[in-house]
PDB file of N, CA, C and O in Angstrom:
ATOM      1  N   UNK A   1      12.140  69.389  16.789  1.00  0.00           N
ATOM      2  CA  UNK A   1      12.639  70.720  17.128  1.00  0.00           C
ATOM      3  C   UNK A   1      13.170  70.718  18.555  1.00  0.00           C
ATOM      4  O   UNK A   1      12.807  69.950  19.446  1.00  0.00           O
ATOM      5  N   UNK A   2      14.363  71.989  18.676  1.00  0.00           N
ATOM      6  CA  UNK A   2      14.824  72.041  20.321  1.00  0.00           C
ATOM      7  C   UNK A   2      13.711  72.721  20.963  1.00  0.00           C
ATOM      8  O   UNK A   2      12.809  73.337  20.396  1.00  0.00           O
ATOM      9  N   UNK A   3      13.871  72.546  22.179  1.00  0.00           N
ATOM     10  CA  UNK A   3      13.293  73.702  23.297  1.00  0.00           C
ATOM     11  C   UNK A   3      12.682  74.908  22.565  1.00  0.00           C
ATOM     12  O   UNK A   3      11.488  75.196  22.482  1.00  0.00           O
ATOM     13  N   UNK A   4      14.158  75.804  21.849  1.00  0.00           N
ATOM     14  CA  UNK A   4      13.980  76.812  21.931  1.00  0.00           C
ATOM     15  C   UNK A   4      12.865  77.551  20.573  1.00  0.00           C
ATOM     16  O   UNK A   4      12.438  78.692  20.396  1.00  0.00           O
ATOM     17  N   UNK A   5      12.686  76.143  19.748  1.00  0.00           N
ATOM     18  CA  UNK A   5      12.072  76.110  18.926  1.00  0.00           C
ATOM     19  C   UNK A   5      10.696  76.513  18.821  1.00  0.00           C
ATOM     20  O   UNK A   5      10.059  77.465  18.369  1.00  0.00           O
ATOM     21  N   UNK A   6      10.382  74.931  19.680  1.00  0.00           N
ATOM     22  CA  UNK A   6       9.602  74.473  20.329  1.00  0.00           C
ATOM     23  C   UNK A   6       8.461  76.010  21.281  1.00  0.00           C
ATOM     24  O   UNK A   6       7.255  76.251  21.339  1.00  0.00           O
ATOM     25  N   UNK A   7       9.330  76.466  21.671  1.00  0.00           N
ATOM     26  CA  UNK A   7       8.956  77.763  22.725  1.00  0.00           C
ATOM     27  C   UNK A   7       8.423  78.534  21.475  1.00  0.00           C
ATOM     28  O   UNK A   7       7.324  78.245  21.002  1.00  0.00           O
ATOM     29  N   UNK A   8       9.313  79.649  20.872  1.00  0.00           N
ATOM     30  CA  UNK A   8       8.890  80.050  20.191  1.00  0.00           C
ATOM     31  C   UNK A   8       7.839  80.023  18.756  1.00  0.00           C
ATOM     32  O   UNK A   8       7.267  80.931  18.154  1.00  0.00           O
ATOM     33  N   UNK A   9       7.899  78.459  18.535  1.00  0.00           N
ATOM     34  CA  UNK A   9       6.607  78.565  17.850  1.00  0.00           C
ATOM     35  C   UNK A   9       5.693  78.903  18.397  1.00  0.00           C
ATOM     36  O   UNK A   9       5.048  79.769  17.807  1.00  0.00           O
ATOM     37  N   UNK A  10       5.258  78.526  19.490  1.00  0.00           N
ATOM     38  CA  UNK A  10       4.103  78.367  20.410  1.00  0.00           C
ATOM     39  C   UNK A  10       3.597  79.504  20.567  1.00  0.00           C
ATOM     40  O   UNK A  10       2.388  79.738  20.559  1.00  0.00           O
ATOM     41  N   UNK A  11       5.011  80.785  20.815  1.00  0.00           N
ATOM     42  CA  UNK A  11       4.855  81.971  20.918  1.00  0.00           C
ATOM     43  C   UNK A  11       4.137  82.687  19.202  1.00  0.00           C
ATOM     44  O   UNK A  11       3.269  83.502  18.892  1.00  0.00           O
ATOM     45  N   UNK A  12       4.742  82.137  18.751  1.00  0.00           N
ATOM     46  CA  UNK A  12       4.396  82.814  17.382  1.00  0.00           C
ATOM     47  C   UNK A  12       3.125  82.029  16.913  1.00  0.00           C
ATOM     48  O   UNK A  12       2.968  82.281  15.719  1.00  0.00           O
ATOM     49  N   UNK A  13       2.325  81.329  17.290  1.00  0.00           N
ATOM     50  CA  UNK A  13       1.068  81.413  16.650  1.00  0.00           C
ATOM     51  C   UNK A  13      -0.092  81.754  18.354  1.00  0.00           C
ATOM     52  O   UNK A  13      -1.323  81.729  18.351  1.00  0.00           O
ATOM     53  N   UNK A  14       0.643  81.986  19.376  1.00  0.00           N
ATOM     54  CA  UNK A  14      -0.188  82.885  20.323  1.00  0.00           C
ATOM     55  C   UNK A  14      -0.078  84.326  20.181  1.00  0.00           C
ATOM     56  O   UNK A  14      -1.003  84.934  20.719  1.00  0.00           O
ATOM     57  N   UNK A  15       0.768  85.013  19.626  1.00  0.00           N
ATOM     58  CA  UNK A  15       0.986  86.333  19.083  1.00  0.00           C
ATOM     59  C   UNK A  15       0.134  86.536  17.676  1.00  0.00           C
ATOM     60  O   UNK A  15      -0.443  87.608  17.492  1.00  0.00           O
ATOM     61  N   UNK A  16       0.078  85.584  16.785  1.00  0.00           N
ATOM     62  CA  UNK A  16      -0.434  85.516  15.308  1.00  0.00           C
ATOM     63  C   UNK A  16      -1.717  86.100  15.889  1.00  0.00           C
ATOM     64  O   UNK A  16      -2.031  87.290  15.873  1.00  0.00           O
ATOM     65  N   UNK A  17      -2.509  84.944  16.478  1.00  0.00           N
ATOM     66  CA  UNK A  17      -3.854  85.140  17.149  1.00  0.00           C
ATOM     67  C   UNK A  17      -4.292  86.216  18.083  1.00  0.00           C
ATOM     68  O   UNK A  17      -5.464  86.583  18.165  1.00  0.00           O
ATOM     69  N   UNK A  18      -3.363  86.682  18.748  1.00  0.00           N
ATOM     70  CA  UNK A  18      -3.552  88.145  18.743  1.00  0.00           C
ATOM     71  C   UNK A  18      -3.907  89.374  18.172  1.00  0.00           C
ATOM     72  O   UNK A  18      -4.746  90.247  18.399  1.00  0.00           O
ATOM     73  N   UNK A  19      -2.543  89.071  16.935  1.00  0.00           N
ATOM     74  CA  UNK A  19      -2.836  90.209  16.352  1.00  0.00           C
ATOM     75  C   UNK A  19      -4.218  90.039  15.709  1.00  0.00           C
ATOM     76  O   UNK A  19      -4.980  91.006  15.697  1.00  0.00           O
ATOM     77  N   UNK A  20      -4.567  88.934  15.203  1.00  0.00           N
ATOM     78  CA  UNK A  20      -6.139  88.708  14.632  1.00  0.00           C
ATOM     79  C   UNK A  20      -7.408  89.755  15.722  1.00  0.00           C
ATOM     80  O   UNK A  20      -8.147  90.726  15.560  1.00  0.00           O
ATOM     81  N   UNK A  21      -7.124  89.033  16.552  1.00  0.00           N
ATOM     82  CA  UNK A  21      -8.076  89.642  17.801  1.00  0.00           C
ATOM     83  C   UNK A  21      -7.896  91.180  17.744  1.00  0.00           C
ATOM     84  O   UNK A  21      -8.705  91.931  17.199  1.00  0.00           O
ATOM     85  N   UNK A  22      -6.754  91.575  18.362  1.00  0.00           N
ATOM     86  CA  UNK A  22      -6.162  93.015  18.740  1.00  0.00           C
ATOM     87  C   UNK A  22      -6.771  93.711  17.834  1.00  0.00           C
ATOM     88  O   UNK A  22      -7.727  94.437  18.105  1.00  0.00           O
ATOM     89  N   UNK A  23      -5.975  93.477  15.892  1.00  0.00           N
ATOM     90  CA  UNK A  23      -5.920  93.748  14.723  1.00  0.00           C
ATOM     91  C   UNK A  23      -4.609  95.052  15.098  1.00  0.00           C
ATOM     92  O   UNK A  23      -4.588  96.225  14.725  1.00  0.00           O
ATOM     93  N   UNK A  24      -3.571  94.267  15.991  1.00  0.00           N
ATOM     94  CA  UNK A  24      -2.547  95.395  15.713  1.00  0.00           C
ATOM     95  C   UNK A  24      -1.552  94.148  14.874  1.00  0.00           C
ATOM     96  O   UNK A  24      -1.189  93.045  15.281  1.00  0.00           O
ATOM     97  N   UNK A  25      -1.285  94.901  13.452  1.00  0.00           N
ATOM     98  CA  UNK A  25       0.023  94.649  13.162  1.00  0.00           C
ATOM     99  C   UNK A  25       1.463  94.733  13.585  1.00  0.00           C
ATOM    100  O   UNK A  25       2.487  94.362  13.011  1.00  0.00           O
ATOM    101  N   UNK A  26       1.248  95.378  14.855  1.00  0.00           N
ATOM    102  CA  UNK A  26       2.744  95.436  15.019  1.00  0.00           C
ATOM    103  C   UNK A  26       2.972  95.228  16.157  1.00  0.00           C
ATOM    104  O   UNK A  26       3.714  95.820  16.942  1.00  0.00           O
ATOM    105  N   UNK A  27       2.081  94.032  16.327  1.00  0.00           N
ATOM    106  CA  UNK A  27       2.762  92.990  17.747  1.00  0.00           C
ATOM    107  C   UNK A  27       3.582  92.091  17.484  1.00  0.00           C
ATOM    108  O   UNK A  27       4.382  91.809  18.376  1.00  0.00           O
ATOM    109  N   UNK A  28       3.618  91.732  16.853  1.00  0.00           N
ATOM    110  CA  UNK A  28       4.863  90.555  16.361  1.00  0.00           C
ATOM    111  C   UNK A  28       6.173  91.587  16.649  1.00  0.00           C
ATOM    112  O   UNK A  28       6.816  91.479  17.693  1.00  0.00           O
ATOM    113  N   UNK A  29       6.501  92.585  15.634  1.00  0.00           N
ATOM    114  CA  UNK A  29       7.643  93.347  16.006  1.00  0.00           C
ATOM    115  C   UNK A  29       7.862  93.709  17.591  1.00  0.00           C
ATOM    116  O   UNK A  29       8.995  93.696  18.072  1.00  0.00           O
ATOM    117  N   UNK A  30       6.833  93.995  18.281  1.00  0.00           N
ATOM    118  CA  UNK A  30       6.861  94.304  19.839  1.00  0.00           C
ATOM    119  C   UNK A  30       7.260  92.707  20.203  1.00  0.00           C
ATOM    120  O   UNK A  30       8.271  92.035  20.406  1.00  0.00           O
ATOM    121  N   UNK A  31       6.695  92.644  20.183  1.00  0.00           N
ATOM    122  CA  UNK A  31       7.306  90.945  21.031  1.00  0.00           C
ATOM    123  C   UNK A  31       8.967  90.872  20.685  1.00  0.00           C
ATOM    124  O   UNK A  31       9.951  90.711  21.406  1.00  0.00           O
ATOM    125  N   UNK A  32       8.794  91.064  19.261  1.00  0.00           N
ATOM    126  CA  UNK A  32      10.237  90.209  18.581  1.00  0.00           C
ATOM    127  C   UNK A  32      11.410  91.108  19.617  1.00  0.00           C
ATOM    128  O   UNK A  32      12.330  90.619  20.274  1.00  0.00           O
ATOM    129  N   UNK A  33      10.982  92.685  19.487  1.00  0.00           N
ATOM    130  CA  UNK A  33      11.612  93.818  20.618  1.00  0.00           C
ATOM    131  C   UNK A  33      12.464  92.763  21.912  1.00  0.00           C
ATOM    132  O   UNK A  33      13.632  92.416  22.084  1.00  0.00           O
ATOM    133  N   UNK A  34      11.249  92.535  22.593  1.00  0.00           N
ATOM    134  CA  UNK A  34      11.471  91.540  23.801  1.00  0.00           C
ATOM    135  C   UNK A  34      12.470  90.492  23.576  1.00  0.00           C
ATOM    136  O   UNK A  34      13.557  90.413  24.148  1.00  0.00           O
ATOM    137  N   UNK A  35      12.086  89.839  22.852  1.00  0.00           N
ATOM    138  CA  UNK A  35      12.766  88.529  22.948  1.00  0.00           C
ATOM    139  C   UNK A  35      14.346  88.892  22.598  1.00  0.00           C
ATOM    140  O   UNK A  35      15.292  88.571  23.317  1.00  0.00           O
ATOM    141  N   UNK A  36      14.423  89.464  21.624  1.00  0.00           N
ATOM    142  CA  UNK A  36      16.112  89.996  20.816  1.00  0.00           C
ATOM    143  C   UNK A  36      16.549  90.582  22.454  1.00  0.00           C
ATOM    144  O   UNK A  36      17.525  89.942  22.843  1.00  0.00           O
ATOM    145  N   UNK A  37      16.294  91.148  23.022  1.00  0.00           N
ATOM    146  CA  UNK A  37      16.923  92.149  24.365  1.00  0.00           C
ATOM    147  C   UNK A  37      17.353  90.732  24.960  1.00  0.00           C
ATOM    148  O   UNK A  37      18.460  90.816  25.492  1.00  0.00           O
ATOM    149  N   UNK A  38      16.862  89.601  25.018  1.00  0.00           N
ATOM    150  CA  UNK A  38      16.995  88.627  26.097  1.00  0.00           C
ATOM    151  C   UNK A  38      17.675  87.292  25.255  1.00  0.00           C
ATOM    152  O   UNK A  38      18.493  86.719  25.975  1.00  0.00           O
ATOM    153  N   UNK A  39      17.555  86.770  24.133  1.00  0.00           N
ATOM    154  CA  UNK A  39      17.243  85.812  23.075  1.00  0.00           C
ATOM    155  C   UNK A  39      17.944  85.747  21.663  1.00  0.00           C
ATOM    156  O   UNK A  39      17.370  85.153  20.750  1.00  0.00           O
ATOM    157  N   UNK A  40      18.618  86.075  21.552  1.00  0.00           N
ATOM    158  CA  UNK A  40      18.704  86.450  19.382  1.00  0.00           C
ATOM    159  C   UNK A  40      18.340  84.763  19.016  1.00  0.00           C
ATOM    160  O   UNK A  40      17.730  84.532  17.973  1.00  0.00           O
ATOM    161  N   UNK A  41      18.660  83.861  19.734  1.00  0.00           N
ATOM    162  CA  UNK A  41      18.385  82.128  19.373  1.00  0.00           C
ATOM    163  C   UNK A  41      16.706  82.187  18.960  1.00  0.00           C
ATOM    164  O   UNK A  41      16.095  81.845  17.948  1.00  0.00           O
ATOM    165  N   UNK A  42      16.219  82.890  20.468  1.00  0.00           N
ATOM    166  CA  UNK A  42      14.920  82.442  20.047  1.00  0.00           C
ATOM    167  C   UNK A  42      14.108  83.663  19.674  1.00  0.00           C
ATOM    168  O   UNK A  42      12.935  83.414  19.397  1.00  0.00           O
ATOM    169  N   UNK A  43      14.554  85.171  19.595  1.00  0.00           N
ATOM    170  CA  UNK A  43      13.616  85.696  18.752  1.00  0.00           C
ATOM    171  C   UNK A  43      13.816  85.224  17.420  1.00  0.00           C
ATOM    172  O   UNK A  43      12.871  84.718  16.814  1.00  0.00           O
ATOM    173  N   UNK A  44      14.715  85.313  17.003  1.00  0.00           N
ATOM    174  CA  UNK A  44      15.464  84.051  15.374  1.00  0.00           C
ATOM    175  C   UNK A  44      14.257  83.049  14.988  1.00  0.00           C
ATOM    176  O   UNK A  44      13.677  83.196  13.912  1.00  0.00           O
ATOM    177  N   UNK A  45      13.891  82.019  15.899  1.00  0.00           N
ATOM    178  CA  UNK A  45      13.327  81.289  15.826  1.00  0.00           C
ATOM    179  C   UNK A  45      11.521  81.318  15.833  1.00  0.00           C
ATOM    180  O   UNK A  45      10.724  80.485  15.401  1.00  0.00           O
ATOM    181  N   UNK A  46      11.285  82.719  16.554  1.00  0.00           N
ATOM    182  CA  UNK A  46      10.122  83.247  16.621  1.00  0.00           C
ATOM    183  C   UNK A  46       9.641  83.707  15.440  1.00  0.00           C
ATOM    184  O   UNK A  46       8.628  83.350  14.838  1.00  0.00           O
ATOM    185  N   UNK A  47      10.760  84.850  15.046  1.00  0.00           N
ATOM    186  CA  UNK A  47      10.471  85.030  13.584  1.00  0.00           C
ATOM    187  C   UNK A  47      10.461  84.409  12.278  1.00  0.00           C
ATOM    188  O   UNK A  47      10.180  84.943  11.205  1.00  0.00           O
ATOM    189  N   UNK A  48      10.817  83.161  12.512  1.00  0.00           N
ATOM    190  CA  UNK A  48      10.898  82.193  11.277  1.00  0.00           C
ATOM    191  C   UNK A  48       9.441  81.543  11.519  1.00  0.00           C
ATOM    192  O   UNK A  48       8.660  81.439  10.572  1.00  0.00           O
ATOM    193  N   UNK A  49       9.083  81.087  12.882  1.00  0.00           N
ATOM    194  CA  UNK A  49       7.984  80.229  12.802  1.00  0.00           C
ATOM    195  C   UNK A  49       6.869  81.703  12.579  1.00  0.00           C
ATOM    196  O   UNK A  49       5.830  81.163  12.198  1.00  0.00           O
ATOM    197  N   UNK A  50       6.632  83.021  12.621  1.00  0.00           N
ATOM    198  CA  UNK A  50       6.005  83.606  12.392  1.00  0.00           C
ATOM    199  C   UNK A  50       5.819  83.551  10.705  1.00  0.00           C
ATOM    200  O   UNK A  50       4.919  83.030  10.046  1.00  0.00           O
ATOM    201  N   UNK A  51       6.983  84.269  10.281  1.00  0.00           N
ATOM    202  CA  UNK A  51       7.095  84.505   8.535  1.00  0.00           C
ATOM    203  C   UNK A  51       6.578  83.073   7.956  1.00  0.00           C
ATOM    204  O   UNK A  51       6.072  83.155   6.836  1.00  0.00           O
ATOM    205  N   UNK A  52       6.626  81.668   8.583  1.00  0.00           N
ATOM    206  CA  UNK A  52       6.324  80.331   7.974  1.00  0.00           C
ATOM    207  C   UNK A  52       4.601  80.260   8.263  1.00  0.00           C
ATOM    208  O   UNK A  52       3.766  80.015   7.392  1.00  0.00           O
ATOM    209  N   UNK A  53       4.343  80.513   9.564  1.00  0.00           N
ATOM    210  CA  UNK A  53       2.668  80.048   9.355  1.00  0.00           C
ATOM    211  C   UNK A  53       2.004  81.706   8.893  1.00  0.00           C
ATOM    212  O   UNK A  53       0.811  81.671   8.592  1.00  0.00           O
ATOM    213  N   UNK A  54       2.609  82.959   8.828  1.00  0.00           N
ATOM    214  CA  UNK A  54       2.135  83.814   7.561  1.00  0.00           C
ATOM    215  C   UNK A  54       1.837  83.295   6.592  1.00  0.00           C
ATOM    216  O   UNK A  54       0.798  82.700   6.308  1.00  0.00           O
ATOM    217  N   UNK A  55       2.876  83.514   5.921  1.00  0.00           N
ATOM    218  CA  UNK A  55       2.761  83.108   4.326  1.00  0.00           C
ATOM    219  C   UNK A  55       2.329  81.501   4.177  1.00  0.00           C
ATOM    220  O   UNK A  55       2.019  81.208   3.022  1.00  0.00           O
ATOM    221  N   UNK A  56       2.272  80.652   4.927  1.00  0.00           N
ATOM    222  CA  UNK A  56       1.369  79.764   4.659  1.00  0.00           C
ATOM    223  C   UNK A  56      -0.166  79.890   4.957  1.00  0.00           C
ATOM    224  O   UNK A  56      -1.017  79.264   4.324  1.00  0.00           O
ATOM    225  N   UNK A  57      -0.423  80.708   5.921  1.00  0.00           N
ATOM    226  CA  UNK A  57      -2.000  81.559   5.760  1.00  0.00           C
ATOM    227  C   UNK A  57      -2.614  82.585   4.094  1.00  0.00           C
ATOM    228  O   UNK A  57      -3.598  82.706   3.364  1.00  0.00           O
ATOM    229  N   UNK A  58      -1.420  83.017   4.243  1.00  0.00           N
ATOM    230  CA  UNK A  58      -1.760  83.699   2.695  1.00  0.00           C
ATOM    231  C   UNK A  58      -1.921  82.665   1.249  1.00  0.00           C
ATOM    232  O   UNK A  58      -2.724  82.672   0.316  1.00  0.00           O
ATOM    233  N   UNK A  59      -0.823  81.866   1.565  1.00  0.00           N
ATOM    234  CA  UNK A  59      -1.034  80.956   0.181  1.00  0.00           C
ATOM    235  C   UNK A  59      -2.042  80.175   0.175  1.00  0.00           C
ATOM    236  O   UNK A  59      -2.468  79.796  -0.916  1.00  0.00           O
ATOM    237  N   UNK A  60      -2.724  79.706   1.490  1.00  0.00           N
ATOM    238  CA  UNK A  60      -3.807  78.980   1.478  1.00  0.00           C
ATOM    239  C   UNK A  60      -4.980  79.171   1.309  1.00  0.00           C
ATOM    240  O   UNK A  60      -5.909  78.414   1.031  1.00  0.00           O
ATOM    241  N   UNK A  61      -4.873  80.801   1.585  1.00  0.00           N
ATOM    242  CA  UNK A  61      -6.376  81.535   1.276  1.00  0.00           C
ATOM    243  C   UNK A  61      -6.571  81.926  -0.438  1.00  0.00           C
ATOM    244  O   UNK A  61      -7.612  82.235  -1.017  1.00  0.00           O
ATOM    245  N   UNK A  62      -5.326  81.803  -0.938  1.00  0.00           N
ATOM    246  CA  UNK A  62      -5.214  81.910  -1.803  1.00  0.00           C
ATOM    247  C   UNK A  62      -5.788  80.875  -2.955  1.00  0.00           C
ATOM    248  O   UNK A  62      -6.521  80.979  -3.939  1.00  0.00           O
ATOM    249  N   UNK A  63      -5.063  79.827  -2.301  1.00  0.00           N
ATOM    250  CA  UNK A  63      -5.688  78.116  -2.993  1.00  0.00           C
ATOM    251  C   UNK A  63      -6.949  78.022  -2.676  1.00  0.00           C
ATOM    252  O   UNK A  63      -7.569  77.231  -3.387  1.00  0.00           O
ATOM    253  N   UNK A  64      -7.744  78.718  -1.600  1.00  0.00           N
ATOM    254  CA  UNK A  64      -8.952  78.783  -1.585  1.00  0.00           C
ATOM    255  C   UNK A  64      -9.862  79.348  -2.151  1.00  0.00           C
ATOM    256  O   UNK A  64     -10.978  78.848  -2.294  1.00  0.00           O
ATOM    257  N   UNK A  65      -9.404  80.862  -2.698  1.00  0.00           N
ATOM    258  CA  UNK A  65     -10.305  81.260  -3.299  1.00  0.00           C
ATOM    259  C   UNK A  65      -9.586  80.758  -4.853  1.00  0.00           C
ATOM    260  O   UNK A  65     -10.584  80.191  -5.298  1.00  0.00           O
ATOM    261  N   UNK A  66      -8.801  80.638  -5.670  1.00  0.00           N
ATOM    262  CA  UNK A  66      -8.974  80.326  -6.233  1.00  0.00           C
ATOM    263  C   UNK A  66      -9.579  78.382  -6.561  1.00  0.00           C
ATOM    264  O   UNK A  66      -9.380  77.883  -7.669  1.00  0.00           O
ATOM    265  N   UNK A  67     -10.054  77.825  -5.784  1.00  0.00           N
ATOM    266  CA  UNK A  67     -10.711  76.366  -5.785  1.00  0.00           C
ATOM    267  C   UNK A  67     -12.322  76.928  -5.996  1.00  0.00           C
ATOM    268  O   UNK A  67     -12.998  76.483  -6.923  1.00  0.00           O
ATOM    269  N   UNK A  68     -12.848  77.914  -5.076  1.00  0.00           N
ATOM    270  CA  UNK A  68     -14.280  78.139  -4.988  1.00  0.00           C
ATOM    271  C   UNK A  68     -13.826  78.979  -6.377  1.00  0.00           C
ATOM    272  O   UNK A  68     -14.305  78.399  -7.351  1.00  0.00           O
ATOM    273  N   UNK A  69     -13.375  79.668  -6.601  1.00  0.00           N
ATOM    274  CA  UNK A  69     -13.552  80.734  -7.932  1.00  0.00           C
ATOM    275  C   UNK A  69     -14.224  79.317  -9.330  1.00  0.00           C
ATOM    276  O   UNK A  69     -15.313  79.347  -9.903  1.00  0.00           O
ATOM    277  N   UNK A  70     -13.272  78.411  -9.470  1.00  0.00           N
ATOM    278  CA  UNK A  70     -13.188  77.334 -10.393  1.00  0.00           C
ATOM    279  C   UNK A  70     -14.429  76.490 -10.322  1.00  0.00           C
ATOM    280  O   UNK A  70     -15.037  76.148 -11.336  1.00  0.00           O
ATOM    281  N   UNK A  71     -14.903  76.060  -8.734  1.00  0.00           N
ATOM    282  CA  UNK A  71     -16.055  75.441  -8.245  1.00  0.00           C
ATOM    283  C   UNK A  71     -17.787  76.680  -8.889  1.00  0.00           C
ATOM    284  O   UNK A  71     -18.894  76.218  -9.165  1.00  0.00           O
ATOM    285  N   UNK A  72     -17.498  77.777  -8.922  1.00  0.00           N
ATOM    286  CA  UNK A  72     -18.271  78.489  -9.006  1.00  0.00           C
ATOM    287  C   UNK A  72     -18.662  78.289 -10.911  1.00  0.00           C
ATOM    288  O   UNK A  72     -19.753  78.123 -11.456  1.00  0.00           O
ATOM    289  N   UNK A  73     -17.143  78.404 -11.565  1.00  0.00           N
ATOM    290  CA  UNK A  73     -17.559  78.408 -12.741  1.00  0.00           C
ATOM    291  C   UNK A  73     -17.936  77.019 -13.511  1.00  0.00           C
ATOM    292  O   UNK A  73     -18.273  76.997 -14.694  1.00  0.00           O
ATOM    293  N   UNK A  74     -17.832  75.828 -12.655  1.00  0.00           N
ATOM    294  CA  UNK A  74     -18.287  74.390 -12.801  1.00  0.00           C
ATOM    295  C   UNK A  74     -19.812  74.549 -13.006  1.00  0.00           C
ATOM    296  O   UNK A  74     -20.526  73.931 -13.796  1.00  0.00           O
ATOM    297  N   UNK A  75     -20.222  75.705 -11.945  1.00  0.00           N
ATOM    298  CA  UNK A  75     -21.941  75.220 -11.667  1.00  0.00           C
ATOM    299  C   UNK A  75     -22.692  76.094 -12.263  1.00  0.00           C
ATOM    300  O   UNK A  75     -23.918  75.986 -12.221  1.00  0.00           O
TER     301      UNK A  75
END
């Protein structure tokens, strides 16, 4: 990845972890605010590496409970 990539991932899973902490959903959009005023390259890029380690949090919790669901009906 470039720089600007590079940057904004970094940003987008220190914002992710925020919002965990905070529990505001709508820090990502505040940030994204920021960056677009200064950035369209790298809020662009913020929001892709956001929407990518999302929905790879969701699908994984997903593969998780359904593994223990299956593990449960084994035993």
């Amino acid at each position: 990845m470039g720089i600007a990539e590079d940057l904004a991932d970094a940003l987008a899973r220190d914002v992710i972890a925020a919002m965990d902490e905070l529990g505001d959903d709508t820090l990502v959009d505040q940030v994204s605010k920021i960056l677009i005023a200064t950035s369209s390259t790298t809020q662009e890029a913020f929001m892709t590496s956001v929407k990518v380690r999302i929905s790879e949090r969701r699908a994984r919790r997903f593969l998780d409970d359904r593994l223990a669901a299956a593990r449960v009906r084994k035993a």
